[in-house]
matplotlib code that plots the C-alpha trace (Angstrom):
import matplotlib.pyplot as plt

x = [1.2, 0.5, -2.9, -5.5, -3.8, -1.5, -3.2, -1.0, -1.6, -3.4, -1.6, 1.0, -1.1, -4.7, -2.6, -1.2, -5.1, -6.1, -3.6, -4.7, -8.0, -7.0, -5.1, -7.7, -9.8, -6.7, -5.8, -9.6, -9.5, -6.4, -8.1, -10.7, -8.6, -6.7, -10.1, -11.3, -7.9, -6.5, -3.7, -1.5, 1.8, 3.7, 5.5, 2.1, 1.0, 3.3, 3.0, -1.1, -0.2, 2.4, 1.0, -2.3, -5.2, -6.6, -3.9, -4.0, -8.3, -8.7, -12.5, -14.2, -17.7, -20.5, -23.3, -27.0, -30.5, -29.5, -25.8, -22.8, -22.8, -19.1, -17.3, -13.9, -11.2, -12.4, -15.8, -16.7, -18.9, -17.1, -19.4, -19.1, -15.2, -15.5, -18.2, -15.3, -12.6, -15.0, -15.7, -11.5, -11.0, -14.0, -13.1, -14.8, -13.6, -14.3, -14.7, -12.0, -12.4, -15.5, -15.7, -19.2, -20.8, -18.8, -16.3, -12.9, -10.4, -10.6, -9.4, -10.2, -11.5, -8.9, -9.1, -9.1, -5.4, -4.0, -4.8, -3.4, -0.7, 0.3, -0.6, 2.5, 4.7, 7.4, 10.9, 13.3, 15.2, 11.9, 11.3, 7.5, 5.4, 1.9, -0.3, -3.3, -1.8, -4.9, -4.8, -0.9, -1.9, -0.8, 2.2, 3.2, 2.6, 4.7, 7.2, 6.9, 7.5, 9.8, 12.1, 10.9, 13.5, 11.9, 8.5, 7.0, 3.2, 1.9, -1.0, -2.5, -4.1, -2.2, -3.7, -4.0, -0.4, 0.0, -2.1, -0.3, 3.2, 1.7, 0.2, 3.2, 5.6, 3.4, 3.4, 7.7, 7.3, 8.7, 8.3, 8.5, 5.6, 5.1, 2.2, 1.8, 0.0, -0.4, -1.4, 2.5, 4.2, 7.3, 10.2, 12.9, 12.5, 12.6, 12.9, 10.8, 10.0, 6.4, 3.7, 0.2, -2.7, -5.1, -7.4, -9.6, -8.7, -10.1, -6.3, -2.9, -0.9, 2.1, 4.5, 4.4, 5.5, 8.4, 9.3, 9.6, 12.2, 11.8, 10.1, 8.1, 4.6, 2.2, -1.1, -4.2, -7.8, -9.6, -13.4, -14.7, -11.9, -8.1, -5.7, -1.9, 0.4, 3.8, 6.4, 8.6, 10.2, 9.4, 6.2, 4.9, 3.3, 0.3, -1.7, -5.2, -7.5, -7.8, -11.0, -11.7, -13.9, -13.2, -14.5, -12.5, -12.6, -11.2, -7.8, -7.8, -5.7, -4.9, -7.8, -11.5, -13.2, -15.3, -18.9, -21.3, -23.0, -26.2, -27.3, -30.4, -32.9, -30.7, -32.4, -32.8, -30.2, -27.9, -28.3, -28.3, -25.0, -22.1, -19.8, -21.2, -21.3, -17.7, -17.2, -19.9, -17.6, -14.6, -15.7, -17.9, -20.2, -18.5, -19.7, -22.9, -24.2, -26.6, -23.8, -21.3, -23.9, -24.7, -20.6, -20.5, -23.2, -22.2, -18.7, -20.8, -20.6, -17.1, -15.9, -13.7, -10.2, -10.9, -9.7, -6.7, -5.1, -2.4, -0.4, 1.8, 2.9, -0.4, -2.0, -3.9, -6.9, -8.4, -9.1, -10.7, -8.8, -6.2, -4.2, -4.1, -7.4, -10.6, -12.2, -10.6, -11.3, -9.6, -9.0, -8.9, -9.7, -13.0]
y = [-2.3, -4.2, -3.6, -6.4, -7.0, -9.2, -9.5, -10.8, -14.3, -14.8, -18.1, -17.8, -20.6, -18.6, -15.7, -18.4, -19.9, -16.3, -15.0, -18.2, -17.6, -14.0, -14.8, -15.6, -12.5, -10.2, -11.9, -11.7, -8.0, -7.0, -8.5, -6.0, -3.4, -4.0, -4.8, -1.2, 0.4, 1.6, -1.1, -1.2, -0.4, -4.2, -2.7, -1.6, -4.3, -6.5, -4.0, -4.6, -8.3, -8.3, -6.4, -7.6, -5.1, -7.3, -6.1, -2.9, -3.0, -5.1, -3.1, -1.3, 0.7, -0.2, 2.3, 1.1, 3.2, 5.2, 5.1, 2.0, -1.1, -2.6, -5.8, -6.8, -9.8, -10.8, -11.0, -14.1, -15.8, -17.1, -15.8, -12.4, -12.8, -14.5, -11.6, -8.9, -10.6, -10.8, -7.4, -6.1, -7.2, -5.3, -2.6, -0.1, 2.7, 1.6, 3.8, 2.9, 5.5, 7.6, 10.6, 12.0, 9.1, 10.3, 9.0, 10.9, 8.5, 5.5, 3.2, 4.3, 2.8, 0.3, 1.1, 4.3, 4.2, 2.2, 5.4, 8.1, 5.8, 5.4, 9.0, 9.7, 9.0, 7.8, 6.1, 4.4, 6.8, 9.4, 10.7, 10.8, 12.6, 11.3, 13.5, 11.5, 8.2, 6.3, 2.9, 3.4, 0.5, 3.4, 4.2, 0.3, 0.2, 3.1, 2.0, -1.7, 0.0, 2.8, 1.3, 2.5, 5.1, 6.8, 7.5, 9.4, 9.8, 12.4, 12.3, 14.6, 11.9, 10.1, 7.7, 6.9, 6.8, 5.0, 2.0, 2.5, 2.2, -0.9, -2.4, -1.6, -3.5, -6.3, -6.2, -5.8, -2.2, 0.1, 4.3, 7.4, 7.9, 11.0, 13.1, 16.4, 18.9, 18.1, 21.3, 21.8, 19.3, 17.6, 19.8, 17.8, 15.0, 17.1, 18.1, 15.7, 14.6, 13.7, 14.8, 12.5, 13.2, 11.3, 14.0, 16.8, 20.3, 23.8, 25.4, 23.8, 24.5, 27.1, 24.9, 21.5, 23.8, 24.9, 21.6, 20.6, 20.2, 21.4, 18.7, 17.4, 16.5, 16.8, 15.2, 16.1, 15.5, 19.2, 19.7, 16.5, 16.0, 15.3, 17.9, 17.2, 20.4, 20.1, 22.4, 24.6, 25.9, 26.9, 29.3, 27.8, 25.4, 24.7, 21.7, 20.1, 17.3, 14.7, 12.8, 10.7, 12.0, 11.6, 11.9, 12.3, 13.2, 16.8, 17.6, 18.2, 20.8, 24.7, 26.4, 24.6, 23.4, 25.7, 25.2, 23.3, 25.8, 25.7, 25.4, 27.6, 27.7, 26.5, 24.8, 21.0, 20.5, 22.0, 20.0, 16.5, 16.9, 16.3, 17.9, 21.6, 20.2, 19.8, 23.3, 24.4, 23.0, 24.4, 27.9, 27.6, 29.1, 32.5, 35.0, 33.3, 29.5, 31.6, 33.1, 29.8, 27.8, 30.7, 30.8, 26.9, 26.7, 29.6, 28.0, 24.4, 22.6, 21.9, 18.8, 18.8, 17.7, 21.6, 23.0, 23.5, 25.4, 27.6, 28.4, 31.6, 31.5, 32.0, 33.1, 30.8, 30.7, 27.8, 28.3, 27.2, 26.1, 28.8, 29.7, 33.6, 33.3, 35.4, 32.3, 32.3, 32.5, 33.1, 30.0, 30.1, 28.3, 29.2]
z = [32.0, 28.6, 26.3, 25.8, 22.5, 24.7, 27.7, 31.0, 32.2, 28.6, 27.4, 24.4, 22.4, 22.5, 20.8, 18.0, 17.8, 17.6, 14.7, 12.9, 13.2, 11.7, 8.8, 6.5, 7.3, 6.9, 3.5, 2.3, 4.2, 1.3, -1.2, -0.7, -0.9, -3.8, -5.6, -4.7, -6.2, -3.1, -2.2, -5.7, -4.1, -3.5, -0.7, 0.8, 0.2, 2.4, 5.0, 4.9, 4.8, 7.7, 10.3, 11.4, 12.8, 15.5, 17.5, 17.6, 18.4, 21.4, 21.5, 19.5, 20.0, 17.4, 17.0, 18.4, 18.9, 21.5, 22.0, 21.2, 22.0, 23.0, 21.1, 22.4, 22.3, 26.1, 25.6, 27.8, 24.9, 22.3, 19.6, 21.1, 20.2, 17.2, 16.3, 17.7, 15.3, 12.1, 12.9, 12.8, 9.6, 7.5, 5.7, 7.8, 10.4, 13.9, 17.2, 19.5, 22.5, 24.0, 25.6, 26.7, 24.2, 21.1, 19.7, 20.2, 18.0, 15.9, 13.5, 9.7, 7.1, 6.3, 2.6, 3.0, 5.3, 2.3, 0.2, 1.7, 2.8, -1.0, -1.6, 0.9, -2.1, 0.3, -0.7, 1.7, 4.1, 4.1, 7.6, 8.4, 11.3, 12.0, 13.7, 15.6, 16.7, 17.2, 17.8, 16.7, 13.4, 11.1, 12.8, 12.5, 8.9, 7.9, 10.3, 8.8, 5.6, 6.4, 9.7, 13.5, 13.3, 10.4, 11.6, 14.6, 15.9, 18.1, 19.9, 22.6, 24.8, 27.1, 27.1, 23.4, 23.7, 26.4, 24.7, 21.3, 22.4, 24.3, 20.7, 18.6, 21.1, 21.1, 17.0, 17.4, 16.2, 18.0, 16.3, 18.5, 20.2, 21.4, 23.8, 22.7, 20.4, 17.2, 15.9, 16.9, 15.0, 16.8, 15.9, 18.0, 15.7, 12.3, 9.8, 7.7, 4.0, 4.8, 7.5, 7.2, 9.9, 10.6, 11.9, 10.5, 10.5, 9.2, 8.4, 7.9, 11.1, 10.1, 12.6, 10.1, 7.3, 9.5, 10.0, 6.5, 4.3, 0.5, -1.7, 1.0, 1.2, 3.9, 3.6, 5.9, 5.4, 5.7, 6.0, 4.4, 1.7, 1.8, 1.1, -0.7, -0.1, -1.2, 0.7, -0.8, 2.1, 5.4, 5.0, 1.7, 0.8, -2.2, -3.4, -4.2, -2.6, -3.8, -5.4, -2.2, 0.1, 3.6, 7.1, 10.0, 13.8, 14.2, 15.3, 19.1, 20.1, 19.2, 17.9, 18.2, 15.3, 13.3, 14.3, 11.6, 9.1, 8.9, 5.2, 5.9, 3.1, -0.2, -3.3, -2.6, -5.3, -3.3, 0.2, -1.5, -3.6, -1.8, -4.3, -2.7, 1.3, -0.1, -0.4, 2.1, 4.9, 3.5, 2.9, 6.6, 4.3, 3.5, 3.0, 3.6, 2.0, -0.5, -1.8, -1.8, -3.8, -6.2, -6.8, -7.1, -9.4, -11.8, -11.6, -13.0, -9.9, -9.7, -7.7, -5.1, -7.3, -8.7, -5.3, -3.8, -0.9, -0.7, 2.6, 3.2, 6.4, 8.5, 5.4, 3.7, 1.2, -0.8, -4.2, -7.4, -10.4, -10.1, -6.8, -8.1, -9.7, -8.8, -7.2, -4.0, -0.1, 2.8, 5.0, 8.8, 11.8, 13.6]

ax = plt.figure().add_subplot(projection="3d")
ax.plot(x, y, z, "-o")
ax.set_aspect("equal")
plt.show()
């Protein structure tokens, strides 16, 4: 079965119109990008430039009054597809796939990719696992960058793997693509030098650490921030987020996410500054979001490049400024 990013019985010169039509949207689309800061890597670069994003999002959900509103290549009216194409190429995130009316996976912010994909810190020969596969346009720029045998993505959807493998072929890309638990890592194809997800979690699974080499890095956003651990061996690993915030859909799989937390009757100081929602969703307000915003505020509202986690097997705590300090907190799923 092949994706609508190739669609059977479509003719071969509607996909060259199509990728012409592209190309000037994906240049102005790195342009952006590199004008923010986030694309400053040449080898990125050429990765951005060679593998184009319209192939990987056939359709894409955008948000109306009352629920999401569908554009895709086959829309029947041309403006509807030219609308769909314009669309792929801004640097936003866009809902790929639905489940009950929310969205369950997506493409990010294009922007935002290019960051954490130079935040990877990879060389030539790295081995990389992705967790949350997507629309599989990650997996085809690390493996544009890093060779097919180099990278693997895991997914626990069928079908999102299913229609990834299906896009990757069609871009000539051709990673591991694996269905499984994420939360679980892929130890058959370790041991690696990176780990990036594209998912958000409460606690760092002890099973990536495991499947680690020393030196390596594994990058992961966590509540609304990214987190950059380096591994030291099997059972430890420590690091800081980084400056960026960042908003992702939660890792499915292992234990559920931990429920919102409602902020209750805090100072208005405290619900409009995002430095604190920050640490409110990392702590899940522990021991209660009175007491977070009182330490946060006595601390003189520290952002979130102050923090770091530190992970000891299937003990783990977050911290501020100092991993042995006074200012720490347990960290757990649920």
């Amino acid at each position: 079965m092949r994706d609508e990013s190739r669609k059977e019985g479509v003719d071969g010169r509607e996909d060259e119109e199509l990728d012409a039509r592209a190309r000037p949207l994906a240049e102005a689309l790195v342009r952006t990008i590199e004008a923010e800061g986030a694309l400053t890597d040449p080898a990125w670069r050429a990765a951005f430039e060679a593998v184009p994003r319209h192939l990987f999002v056939p359709y894409y959900y955008v948000p109306r009054v009352g629920g999401y509103v569908r554009r895709r290549r086959d829309d029947p009216d041309p403006l509807g597809r030219e609308t769909w194409l314009t669309g792929v190429y801004e640097d936003e995130p866009l809902a790929t796939l639905l489940r009950d009316g929310e969205p369950v996976s997506s493409s990010s912010q294009p922007s935002l990719m290019a960051m954490m994909l130079e935040e990877l810190r990879v060389e030539d020969g790295m081995d990389v696992l992705e967790i949350g596969t997507g629309t599989g346009w990650n997996a085809a720029l690390l493996a544009h960058r890093l060779g097919d045998e180099h990278v693997t993505t895991i997914d626990l959807d069928p079908e999102i793997t299913r229609r990834a493998r299906e896009r990757l072929e069609a871009a000539g890309r051709r990673p591991t693509v694996v269905t499984g638990d994420g939360t679980r890592g892929c130890p058959e194809r370790g041991p690696y030098d990176r780990i990036i997800a594209t998912c958000a979690l409460d606690a760092v699974p002890p099973e990536w650490t495991a499947q680690c080499g020393p030196g390596a890095l594994v990058l992961t956003p966590m509540a609304t921030g990214l987190l950059a651990l380096r591994v030291t061996d099997a059972e430890h690993a420590e690091g800081r987020f980084l400056d960026t915030p960042a908003y992702f859909v939660p890792l499915r799989g292992g234990t559920p996410p931990r429920p919102r937390v409602d902020p209750g009757d805090l100072p208005r100081e405290a619900l409009r500054t995002e430095s604190f929602g920050f640490l409110l969703s990392l702590t899940g307000g522990a021991p209660s979001p009175a007491a977070t915003y009182e330490a946060w505020r006595r601390a003189g509202r520290p952002d979130r490049t102050r923090y770091g986690v530190t992970v000891r097997g299937r003990e783990q705590w977050v911290w501020l400024d100092d991993p042995d300090g006074p200012n720490r907190w347990p960290l757990a799923p649920g």
